[in-house]
C-alpha positions as CSV (number, residue, x, y, z in Angstrom):
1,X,-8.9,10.9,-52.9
2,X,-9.5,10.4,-49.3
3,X,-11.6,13.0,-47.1
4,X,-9.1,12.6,-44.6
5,X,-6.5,14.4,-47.0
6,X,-8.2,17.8,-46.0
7,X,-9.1,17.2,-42.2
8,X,-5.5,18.5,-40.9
9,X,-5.2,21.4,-43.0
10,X,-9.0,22.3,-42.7
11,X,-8.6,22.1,-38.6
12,X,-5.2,23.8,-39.2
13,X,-6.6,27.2,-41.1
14,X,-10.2,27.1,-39.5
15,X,-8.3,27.2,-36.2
16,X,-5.7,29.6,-37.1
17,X,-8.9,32.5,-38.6
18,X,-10.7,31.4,-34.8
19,X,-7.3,32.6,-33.1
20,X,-7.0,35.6,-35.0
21,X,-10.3,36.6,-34.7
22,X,-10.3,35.9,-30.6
23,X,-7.6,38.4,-30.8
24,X,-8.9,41.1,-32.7
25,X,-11.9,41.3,-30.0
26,X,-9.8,40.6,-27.2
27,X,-7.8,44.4,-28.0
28,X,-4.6,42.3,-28.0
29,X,-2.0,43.3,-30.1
30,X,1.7,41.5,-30.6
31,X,3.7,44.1,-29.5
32,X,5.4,44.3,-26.1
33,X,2.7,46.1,-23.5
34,X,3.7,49.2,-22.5
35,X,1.8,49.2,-19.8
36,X,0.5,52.2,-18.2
37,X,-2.2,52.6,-16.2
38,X,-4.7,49.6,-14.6
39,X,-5.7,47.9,-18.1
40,X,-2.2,46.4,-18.0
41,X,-2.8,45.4,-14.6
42,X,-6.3,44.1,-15.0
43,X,-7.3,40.8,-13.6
44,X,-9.9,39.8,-16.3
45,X,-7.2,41.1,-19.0
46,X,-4.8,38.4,-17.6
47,X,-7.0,35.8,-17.2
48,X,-8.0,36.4,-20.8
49,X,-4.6,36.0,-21.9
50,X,-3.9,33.0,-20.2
51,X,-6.5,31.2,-21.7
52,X,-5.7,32.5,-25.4
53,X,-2.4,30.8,-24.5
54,X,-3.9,27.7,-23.2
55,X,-6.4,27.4,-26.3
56,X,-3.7,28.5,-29.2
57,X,-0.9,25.9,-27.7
58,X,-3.7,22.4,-27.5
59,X,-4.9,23.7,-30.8
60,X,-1.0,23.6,-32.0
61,X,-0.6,20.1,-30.1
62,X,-3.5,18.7,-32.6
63,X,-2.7,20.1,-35.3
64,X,0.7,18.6,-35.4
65,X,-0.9,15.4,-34.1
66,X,-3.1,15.5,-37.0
67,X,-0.6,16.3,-39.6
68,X,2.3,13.7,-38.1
69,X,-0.9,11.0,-38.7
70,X,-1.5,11.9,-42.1
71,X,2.1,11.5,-42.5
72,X,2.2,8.2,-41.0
73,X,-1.0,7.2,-43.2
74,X,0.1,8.3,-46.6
75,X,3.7,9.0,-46.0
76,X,6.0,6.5,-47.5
């Protein structure tokens, strides 16, 4: 069996425990914010935010270029 048999789905769930651990120390939760007060308004909070965005969608973009290439190299 070929090593590279296990690279996308390695990258895939060692990526997706990173995210959800970024999150958990981040504070962030996925509900809507009801925001009240100046944590919701924070500059640092946003920036953070944006770049958990940022980071989750070019780790989504490789994952699914890694998984469309091990389709193309064992796929029928």
């Amino acid at each position: 069996m070929d090593l590279f048999v296990f690279v996308p789905v390695g990258f895939f769930f060692i990526g997706l425990l990173i995210i959800f651990t970024i999150k958990q120390r981040m504070g962030l939760s996925w509900n809507p914010a009801n925001a009240e007060g100046s944590e919701a308004e924070s500059p640092e909070l946003t920036r953070k935010i944006i770049a958990l965005i940022a980071a989750t969608t070019v780790w989504g973009v490789i994952s699914i270029f890694l998984v469309v290439l091990f389709f193309n190299r064992f796929g029928a």
